[in-house]
PDB file of N, CA, C and O in Angstrom:
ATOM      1  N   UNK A   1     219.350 122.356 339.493  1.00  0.00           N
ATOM      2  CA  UNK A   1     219.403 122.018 338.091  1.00  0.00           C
ATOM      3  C   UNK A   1     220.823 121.567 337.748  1.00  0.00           C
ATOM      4  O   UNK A   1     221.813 122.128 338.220  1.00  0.00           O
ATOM      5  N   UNK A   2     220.874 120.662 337.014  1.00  0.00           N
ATOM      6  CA  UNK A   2     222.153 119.663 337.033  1.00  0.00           C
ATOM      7  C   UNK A   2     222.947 120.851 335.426  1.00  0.00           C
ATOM      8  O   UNK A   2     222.236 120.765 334.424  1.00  0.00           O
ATOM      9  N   UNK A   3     223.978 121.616 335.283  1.00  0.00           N
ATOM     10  CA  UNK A   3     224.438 121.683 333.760  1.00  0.00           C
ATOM     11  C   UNK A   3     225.384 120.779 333.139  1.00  0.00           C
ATOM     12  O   UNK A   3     226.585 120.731 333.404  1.00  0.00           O
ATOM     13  N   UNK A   4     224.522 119.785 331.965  1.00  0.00           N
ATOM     14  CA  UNK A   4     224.898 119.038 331.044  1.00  0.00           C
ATOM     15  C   UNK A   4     225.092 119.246 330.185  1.00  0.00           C
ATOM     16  O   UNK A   4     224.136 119.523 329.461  1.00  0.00           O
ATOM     17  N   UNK A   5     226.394 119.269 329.643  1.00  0.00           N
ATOM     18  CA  UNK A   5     225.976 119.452 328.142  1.00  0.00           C
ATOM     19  C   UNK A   5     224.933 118.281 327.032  1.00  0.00           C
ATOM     20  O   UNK A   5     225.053 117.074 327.245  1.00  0.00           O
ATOM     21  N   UNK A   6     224.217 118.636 326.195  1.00  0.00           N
ATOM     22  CA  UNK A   6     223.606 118.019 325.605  1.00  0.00           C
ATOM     23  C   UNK A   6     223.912 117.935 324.255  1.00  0.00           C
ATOM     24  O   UNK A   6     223.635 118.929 323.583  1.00  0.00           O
ATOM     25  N   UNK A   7     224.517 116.799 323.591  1.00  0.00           N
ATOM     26  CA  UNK A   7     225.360 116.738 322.108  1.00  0.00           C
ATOM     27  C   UNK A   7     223.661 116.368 321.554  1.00  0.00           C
ATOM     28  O   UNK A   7     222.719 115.825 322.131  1.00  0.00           O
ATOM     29  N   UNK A   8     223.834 117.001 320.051  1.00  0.00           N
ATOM     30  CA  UNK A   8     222.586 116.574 319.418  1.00  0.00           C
ATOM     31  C   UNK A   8     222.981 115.511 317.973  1.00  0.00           C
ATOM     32  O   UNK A   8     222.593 115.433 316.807  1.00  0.00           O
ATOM     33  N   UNK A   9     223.822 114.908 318.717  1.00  0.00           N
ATOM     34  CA  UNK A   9     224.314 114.062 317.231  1.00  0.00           C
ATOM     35  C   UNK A   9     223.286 113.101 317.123  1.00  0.00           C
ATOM     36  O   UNK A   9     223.231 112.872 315.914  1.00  0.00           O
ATOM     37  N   UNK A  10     222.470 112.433 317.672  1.00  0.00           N
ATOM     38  CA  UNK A  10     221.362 112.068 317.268  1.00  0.00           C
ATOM     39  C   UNK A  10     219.881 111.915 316.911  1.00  0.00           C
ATOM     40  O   UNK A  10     218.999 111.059 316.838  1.00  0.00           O
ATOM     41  N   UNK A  11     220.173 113.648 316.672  1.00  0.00           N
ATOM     42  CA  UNK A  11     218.879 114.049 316.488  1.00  0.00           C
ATOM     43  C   UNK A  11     219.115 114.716 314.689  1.00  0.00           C
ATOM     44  O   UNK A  11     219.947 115.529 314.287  1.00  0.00           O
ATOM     45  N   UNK A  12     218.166 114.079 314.024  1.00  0.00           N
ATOM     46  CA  UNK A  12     217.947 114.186 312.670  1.00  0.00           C
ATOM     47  C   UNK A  12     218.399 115.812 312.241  1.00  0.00           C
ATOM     48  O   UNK A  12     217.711 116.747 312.652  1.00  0.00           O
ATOM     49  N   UNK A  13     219.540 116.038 311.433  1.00  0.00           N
ATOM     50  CA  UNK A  13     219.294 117.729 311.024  1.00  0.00           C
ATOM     51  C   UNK A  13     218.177 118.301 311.166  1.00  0.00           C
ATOM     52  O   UNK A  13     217.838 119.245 311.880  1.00  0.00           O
ATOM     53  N   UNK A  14     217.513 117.548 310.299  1.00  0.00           N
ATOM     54  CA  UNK A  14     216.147 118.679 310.095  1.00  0.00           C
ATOM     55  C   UNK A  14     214.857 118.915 311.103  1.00  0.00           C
ATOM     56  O   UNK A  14     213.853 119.627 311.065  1.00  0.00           O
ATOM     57  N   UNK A  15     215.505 117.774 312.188  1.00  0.00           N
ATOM     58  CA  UNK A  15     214.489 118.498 313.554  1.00  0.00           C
ATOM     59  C   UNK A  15     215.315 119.322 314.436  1.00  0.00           C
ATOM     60  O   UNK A  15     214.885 119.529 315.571  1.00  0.00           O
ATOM     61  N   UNK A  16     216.340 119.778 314.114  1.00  0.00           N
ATOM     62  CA  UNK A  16     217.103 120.677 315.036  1.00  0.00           C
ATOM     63  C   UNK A  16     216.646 121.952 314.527  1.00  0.00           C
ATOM     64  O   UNK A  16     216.786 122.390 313.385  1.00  0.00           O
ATOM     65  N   UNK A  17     215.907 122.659 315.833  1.00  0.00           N
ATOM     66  CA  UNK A  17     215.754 123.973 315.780  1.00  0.00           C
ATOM     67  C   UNK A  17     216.886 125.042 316.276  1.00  0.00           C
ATOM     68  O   UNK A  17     217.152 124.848 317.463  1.00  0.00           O
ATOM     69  N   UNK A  18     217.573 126.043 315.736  1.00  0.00           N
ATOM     70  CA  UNK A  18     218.410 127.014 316.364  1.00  0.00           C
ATOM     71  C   UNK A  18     218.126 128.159 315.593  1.00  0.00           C
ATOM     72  O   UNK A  18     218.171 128.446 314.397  1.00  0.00           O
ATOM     73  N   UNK A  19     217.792 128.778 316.740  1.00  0.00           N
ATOM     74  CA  UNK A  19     217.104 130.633 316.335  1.00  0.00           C
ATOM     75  C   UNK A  19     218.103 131.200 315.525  1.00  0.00           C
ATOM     76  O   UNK A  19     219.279 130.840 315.595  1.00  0.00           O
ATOM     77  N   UNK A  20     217.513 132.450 314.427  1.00  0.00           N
ATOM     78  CA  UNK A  20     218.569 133.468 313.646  1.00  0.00           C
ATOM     79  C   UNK A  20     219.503 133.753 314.614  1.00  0.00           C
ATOM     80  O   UNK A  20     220.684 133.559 314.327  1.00  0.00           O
ATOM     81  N   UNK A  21     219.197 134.199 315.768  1.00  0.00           N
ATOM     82  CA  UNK A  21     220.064 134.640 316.652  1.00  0.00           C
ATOM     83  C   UNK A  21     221.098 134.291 316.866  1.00  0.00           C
ATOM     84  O   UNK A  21     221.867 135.185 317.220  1.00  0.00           O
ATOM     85  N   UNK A  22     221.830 132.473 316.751  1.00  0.00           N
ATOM     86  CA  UNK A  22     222.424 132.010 316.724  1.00  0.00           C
ATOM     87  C   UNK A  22     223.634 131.902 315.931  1.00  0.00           C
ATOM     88  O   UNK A  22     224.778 131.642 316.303  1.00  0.00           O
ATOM     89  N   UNK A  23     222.929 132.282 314.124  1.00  0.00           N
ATOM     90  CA  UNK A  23     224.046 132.754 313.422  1.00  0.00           C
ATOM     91  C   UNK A  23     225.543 133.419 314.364  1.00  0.00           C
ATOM     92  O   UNK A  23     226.731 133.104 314.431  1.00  0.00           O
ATOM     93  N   UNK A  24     224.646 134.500 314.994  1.00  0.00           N
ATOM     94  CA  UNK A  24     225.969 135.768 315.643  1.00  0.00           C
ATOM     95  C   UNK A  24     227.526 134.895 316.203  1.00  0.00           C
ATOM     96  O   UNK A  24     228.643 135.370 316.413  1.00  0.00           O
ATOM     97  N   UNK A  25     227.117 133.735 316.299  1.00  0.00           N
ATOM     98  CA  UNK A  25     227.861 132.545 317.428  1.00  0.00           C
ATOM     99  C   UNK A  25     228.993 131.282 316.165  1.00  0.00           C
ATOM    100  O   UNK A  25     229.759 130.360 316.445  1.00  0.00           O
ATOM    101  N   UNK A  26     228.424 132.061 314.404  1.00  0.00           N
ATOM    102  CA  UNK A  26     229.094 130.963 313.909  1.00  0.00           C
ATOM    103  C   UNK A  26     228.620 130.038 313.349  1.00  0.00           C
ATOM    104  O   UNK A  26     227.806 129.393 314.009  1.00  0.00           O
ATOM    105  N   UNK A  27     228.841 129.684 312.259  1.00  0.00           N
ATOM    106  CA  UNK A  27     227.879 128.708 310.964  1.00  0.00           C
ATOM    107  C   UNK A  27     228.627 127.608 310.555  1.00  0.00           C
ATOM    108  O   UNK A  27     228.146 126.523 310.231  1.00  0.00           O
ATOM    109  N   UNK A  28     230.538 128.077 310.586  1.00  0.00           N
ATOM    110  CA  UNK A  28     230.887 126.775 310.392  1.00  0.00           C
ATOM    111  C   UNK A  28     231.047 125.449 311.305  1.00  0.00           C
ATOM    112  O   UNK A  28     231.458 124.417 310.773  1.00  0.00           O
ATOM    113  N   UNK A  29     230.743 125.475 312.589  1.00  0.00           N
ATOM    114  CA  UNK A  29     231.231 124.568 313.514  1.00  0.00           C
ATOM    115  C   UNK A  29     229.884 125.006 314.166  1.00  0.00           C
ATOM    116  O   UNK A  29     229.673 126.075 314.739  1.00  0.00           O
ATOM    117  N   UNK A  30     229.047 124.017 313.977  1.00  0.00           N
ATOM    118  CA  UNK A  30     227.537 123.722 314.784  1.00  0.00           C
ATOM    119  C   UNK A  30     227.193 123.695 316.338  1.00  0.00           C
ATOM    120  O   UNK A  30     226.657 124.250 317.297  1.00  0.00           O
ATOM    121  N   UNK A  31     227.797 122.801 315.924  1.00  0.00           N
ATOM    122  CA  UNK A  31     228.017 122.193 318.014  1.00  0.00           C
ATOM    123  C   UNK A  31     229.134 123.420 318.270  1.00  0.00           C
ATOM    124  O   UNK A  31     228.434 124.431 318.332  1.00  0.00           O
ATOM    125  N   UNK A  32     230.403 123.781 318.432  1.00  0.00           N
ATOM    126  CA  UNK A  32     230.856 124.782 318.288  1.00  0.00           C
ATOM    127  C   UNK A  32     229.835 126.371 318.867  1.00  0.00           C
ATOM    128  O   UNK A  32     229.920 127.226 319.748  1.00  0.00           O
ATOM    129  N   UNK A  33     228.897 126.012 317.688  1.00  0.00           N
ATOM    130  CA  UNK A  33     228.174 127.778 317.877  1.00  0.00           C
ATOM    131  C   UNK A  33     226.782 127.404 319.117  1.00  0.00           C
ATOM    132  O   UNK A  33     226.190 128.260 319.775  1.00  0.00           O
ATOM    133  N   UNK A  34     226.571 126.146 319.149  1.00  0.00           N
ATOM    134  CA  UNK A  34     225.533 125.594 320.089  1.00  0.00           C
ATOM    135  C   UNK A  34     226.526 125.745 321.963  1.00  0.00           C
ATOM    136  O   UNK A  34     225.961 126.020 323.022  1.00  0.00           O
ATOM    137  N   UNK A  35     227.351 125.590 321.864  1.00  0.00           N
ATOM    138  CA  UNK A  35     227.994 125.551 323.150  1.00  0.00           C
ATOM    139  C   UNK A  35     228.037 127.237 323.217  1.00  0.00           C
ATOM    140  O   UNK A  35     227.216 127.674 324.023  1.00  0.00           O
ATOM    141  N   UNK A  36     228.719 128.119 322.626  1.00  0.00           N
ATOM    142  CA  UNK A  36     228.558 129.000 323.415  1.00  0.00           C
ATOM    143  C   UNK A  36     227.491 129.844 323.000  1.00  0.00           C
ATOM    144  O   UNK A  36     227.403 131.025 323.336  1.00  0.00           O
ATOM    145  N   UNK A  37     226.465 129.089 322.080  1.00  0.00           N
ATOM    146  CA  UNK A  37     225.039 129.962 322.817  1.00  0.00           C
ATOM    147  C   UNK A  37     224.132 129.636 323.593  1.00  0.00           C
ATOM    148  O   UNK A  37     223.139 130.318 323.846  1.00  0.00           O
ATOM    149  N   UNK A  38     224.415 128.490 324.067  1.00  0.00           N
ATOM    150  CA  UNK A  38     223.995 128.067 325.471  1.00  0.00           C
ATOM    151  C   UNK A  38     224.617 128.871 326.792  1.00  0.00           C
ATOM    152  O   UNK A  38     224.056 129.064 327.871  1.00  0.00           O
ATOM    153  N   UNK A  39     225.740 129.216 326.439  1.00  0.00           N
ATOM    154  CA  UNK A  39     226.730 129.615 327.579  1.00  0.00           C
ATOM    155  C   UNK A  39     226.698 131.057 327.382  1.00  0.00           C
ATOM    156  O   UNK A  39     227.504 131.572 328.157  1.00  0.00           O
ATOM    157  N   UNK A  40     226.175 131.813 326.754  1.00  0.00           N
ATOM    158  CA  UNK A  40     225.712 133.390 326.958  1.00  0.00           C
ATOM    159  C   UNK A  40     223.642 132.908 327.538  1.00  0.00           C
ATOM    160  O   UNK A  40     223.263 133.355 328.620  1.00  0.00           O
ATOM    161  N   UNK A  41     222.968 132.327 326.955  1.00  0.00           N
ATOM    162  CA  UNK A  41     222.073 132.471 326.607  1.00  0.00           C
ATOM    163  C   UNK A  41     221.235 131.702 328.139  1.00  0.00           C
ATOM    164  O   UNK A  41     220.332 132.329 328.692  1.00  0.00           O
ATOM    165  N   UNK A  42     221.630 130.498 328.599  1.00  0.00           N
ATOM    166  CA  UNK A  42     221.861 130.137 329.702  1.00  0.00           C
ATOM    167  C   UNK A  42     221.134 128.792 329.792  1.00  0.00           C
ATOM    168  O   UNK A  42     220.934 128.011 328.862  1.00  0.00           O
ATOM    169  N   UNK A  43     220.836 128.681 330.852  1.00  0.00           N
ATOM    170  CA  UNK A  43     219.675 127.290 330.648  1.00  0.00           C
ATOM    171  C   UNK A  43     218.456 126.874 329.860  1.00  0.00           C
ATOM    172  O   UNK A  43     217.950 125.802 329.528  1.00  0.00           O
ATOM    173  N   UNK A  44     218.062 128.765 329.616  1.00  0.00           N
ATOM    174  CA  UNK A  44     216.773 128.344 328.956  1.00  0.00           C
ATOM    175  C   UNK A  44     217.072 127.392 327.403  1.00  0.00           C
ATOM    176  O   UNK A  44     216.276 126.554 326.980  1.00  0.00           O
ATOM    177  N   UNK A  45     218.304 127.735 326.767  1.00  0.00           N
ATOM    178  CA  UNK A  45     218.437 127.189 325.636  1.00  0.00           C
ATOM    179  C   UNK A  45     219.016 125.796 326.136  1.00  0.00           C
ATOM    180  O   UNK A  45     218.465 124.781 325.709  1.00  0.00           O
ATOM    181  N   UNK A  46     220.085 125.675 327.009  1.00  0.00           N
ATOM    182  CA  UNK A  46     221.093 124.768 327.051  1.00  0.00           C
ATOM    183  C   UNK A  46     220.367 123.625 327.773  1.00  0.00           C
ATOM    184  O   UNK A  46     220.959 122.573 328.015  1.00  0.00           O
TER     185      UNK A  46
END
C-alpha cells in the first residue's frame, strides 16, 4: 500500500465527511486536524 497524502481541496465542503472524533485533533486548521488523524488513526482513514 503506497502512503499518500490525499489534499481534499477539491472536494465540495459539504461532501467532506470527518467523524466527531476528529474534533479531539482541532477545528481551526482542517487539513491540519485531517493529517494527524490520519496519522494516529492509520490507513483506514488516510
Amino acid at each position: 500500500m503506497l502512503r499518500i497524502p490525499v489534499n481534499m481541496h477539491n472536494v465540495p465542503r459539504e461532501d467532506i465527511f470527518r467523524p466527531h472524533c476528529w474534533a479531539s485533533f482541532g477545528t481551526e486548521d482542517a487539513q491540519a486536524a485531517d493529517y494527524a488523524a490520519c496519522k494516529v488513526y492509520g490507513p483506514l482513514y488516510g
